[in-house]
N, C-alpha and C positions, 0 to 999 in steps of 0.2 A: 504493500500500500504506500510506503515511502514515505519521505518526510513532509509531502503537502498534506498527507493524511492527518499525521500528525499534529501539525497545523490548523489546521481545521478545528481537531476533537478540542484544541490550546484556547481555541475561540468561542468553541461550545460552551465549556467549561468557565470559562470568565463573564457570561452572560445569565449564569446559573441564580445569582443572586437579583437580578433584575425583573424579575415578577414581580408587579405588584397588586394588588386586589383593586378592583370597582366593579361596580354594580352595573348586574345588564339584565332586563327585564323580558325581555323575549323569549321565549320557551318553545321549544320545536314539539312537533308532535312524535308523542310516542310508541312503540309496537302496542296492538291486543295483546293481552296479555290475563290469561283465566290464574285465577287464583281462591284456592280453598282449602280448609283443613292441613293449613299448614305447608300449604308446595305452591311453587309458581310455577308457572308453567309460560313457557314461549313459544310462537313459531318461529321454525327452523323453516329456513328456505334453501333451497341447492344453487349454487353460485350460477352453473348454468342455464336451472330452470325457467319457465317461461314468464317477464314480469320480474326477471333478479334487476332489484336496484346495482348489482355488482356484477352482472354481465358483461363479459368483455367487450370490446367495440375494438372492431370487428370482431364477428365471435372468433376463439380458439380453435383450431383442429385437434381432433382426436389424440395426435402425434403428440402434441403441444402437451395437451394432457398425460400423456404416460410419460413424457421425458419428465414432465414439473414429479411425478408419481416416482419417479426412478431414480431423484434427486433426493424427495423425501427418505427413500427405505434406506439408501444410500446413509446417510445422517443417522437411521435407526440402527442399520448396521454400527457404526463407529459406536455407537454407543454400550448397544449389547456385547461389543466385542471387545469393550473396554480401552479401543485408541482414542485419543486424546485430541479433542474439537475442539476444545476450549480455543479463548483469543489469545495471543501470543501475550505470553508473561509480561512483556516489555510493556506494554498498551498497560496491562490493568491494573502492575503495580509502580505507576511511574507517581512521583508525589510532588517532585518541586515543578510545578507546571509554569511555562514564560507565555504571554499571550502578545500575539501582535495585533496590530491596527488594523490588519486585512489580509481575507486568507483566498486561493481561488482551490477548489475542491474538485477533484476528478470523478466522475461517477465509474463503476465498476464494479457491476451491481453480479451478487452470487447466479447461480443458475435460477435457484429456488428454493422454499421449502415446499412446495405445491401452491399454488396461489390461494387456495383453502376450496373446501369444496361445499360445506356448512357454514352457515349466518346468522347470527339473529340481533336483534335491537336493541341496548341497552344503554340506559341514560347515567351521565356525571355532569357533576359537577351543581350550583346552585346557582339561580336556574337550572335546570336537567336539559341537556340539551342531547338528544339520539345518536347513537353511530352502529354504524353494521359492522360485527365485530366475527371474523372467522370461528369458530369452535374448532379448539382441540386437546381432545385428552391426552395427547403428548408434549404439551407443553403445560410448564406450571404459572409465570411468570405473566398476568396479562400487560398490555404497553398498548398504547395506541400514541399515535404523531400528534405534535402538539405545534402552535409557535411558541416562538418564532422559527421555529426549525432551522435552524441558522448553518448547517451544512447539508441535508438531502432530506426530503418527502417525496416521494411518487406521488401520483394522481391518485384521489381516492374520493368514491362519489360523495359523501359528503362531507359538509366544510370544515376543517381543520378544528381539535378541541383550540378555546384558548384559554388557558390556565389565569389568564389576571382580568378574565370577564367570571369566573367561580367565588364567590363568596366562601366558598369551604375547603377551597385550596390550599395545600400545604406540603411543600418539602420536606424532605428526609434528613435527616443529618447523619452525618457518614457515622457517630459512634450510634445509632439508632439500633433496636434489634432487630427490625424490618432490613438494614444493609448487611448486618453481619449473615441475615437468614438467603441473601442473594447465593451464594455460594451452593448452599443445595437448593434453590430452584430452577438457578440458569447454567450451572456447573463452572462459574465464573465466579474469579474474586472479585468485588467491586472496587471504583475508582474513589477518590475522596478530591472534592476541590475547595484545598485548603482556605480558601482565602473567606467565602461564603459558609464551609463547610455545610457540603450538597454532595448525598450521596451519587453516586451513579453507576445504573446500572449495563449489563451487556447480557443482550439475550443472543446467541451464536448459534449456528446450526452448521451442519457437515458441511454443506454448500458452498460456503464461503457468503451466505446472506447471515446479514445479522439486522439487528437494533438496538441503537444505543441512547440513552438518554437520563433524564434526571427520577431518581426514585419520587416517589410524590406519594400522597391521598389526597382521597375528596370521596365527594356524598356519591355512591351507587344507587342508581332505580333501577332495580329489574320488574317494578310491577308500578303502578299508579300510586297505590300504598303501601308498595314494599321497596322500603330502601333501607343501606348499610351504610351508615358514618363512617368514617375513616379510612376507606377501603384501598388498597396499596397497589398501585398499579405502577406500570413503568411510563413515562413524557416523554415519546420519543422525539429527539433532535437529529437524527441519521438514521434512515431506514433502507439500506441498499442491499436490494433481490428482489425478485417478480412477487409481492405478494399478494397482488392483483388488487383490485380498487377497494379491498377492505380498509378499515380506519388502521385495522390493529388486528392483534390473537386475543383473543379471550382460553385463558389458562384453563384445563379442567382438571390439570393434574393431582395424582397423589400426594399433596405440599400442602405447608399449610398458608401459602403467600397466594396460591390459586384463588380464584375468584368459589371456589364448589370449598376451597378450605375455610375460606373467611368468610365464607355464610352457615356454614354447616352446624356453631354455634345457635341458629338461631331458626334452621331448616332441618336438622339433620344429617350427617354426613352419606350423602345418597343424593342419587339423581339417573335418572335413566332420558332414553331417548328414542325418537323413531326418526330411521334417516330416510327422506324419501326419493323418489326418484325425480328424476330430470322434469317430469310432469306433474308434480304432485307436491303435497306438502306435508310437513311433520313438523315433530313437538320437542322440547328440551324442557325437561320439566326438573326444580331443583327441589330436594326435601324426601326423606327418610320416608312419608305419604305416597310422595309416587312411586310408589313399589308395589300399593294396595290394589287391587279388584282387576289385575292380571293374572292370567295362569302364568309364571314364570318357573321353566325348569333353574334350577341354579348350579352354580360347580365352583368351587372354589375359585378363588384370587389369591395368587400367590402375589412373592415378592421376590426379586432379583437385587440384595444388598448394595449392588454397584448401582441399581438404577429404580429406587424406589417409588417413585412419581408415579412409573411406567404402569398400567395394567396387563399382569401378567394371567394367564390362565394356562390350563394342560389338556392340549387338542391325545386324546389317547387314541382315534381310529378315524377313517373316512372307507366311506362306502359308493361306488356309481353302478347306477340301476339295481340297488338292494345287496348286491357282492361287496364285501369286504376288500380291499386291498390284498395282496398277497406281501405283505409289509412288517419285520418283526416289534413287538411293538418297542424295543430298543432306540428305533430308528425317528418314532415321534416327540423322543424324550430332550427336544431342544429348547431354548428361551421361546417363548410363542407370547404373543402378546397381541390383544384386540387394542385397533387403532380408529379413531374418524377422521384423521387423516389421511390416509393411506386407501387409495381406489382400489388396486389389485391386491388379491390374497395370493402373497408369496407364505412356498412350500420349501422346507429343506430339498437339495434335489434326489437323495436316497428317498423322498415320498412321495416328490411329484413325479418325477420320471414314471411310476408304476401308476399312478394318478392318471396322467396323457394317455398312458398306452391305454388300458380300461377304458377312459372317454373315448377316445379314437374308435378304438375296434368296435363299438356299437356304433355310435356317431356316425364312422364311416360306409356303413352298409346303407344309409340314408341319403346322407349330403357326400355333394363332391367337394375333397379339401380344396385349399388355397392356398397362395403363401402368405409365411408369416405377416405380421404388423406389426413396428417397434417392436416390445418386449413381449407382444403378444408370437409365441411360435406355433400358436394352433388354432389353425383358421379355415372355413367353410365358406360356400359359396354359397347366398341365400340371404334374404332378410330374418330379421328375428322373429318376425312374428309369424312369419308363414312357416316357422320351425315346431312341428307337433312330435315328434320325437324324440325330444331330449331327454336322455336318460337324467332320474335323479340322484342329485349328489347328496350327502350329507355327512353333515362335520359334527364329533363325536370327542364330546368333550367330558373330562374326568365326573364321574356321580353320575354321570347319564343326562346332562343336559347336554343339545345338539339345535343345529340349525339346519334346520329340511331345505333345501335350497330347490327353488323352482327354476323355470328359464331364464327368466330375467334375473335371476341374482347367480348363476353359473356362466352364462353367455354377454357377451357386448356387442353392439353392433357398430363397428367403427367406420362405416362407411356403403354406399348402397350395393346390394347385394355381398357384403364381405362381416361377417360373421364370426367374432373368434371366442376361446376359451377365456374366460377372465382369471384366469391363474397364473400364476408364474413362479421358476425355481427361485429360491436363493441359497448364498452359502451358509449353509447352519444356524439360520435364524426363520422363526415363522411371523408372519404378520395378519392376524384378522382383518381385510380390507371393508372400508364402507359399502365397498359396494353387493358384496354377499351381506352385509347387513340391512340392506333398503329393506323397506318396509317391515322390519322384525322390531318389537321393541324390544330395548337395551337395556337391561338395571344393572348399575355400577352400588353396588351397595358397604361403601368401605368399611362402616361399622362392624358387620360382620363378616368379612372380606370375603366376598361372594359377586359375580356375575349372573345372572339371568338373563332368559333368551325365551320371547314369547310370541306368538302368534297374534295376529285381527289387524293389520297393517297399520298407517296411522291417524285413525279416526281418533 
């Protein structure tokens, strides 16, 4: 990144004490948002869907999509694997900072961490003012861009927070126990600038995108009458990689600096979800409540000590067209973890290789193959929906809860008449992808660290 980088963050950093408070009376409208017995509930929209305030322009291609997918697992890889992502020690423990009078900034922006593929509405600050904020349970740390943004913001549909139109605005101070808790939410040590002392933090990913900016709080809405005082997010001042026109990430991680942590006080530590499809819509609902008046099978949540945020689970078997795998079950015994970020469900490839062949050999007595697409290697010729043959998959997870996966949550259709498997290998790590989870509801229930997987899609 070099010493204009440098530069730059020197500029960042010496503007950190210049917020100041006044009053702004304007109030944006907020999402619907149902709420009872103690849970909130939002609509989730799909970044692609029809009517996404966060819709690309021009839309994305398919391609677009799995390379942004293959930069996210990528990221998850380094993590389960335990190499080392973090931002280069130099950056995060540097303390005697010199600021100049003017800095010009190179953009150089990561691949991606996906551009997010789930959305939904949530108000800061006093007035509450809305932003479309990505969801994902693999990050803990929520941040959204702020001004003055005084070295990068991408375009993001709506208008930038501004921290000194908040009545309830308030920075961090680097000896805070909000900065010291950075370290395990972002896997980064935070910065300190000395001179305001204002913490700051970095949220980094494999990628080479990150976000950096000032630790902060302010008043959370997630409902009309439900709001969280003091709620710790990250202000961002540099946001560089595709993370498409959202404000920010909304955290759902295992932490307690996540946004599902610092409610959970007051919800219950639990929140489930239904992700819908491209055409459709679904629910993010937060509170210990929303677990009640579904059938949910459940199976344990583990935890992987290097990466506890992460939600782990133990995928023990898969079946297509009712046959087992000829698979020992040795073989499934890797880090597996369910992601909503993550579109394609990658396999170890000791499970998916026997996985393809199974799909195929039935598959192929029907449709005639294709070639590959991106990471996709197993492709048909056909649209999706004139496809009445597809054998059933299902994924078999530890206690006997599973996911019956029909067409549309096995197959994708990338293009007219080309058709592929939505699965893919990886090395030694497994990922639950959202998109075998469209329309299943999701219960993440940390309290008694347990996952559920239920059926009725998401009415």
């Amino acid at each position: 990144m070099g010493l204009v980088w440098f530069l730059g963050w020197f500029y960042l950093l010496a503007t950190a004490s210049s917020f100041v408070e006044k009053e702004n009376e304007a109030v944006a409208l907020g999402p619907r948002v149902n709420q009872s017995g103690g849970v909130v509930q939002m609509t989730i929209h799909h970044v692609h869907g029809p009517g996404s305030s966060l819709a690309p322009q021009p839309p994305v291609s398919f391609s677009a999509v799995l390379a942004w997918d293959d930069a996210r697992v990528k990221t998850l890889n380094s993590r389960l694997t335990r190499k080392d992502t973090r931002f280069p020690k130099s950056v995060l423990t540097k303390k005697d900072i010199r600021f100049p009078k003017s800095v010009s900034v190179p953009l150089n922006p990561g691949a991606s961490i996906g551009s997010g593929n789930y959305y939904v509405k949530v108000g800061l600050g006093s007035p509450a003012r809305y932003y479309s904020m990505i969801v994902d349970t693999g990050s803990s740390l929520s941040w959204l861009q702020c001004k003055p943004c005084v070295v990068y913001c991408h375009v993001q549909a709506d208008p930038l927070f501004d921290p000194s139109a908040s009545k309830t605005y308030k920075s961090l101070s680097c000896t805070s126990s909000q900065c010291s808790s950075l370290v395990d939410a972002t896997l980064n040590n935070p910065l300190c600038e000395t001179s305001s002392n204002v913490c700051v933090y970095t949220a980094s990913y494999g990628d080479s995108s990150y976000s950096m900016g000032y630790l902060s709080q302010d008043l959370l809405t997630v409902a009309p009458s439900q709001t969280l005082p003091g709620f710790v997010y990250g202000c961002g001042q540099d946001s560089e990689g595709l993370f498409g026109r959202a404000a920010g990430i909304l955290g759902l991680g295992r932490n307690k600096l996540s946004m599902l942590g610092q409610v959970s006080s007051k919800f219950g530590y639990a929140f489930s979800y239904c992700l819908p499809t491209r055409g459709g819509g679904g629910f993010l609902s937060i509170g210990k409540a929303s677990l009640a008046g579904s059938a949910y099978k459940f199976t344990p949540m583990t935890t992987d000590p290097g990466n506890p945020s992460l939600y782990f689970l133990r995928l023990t078997a898969i079946t297509v067209g009712g046959r087992a795998l000829g698979v020992a079950a040795a073989q499934y015994r890797v880090p597996t973890i369910i992601d909503s970020g993550t579109v394609i469900t990658r396999l170890p490839m000791s499970v998916y290789t026997p996985f393809q062949q199974a799909f195929v050999k039935i598959m192929s007595s029907k449709y005639a193959r294709a070639p590959g697409f991106s990471i996709l290697d197993t492709c048909f010729k056909g649209n999706l929906k004139d496809m009445q043959s597809v054998p059933e998959v299902r994924l078999i997870f530890q206690g006997g809860a599973d996911l019956n996966l029909r067409p549309v949550n096995v197959l994708l259709q990338v293009d007219e008449g080309l058709t592929c498997l939505a699965f893919a290998g990886n090395n030694g790590v497994a990922i639950i992808g959202n998109h075998q989870q469209q329309t299943f509801k999701v219960a993440h229930d940390i309290s008694t660290a347990r996952i559920g997987f239920a059926t009725g899609g998401c009415n």
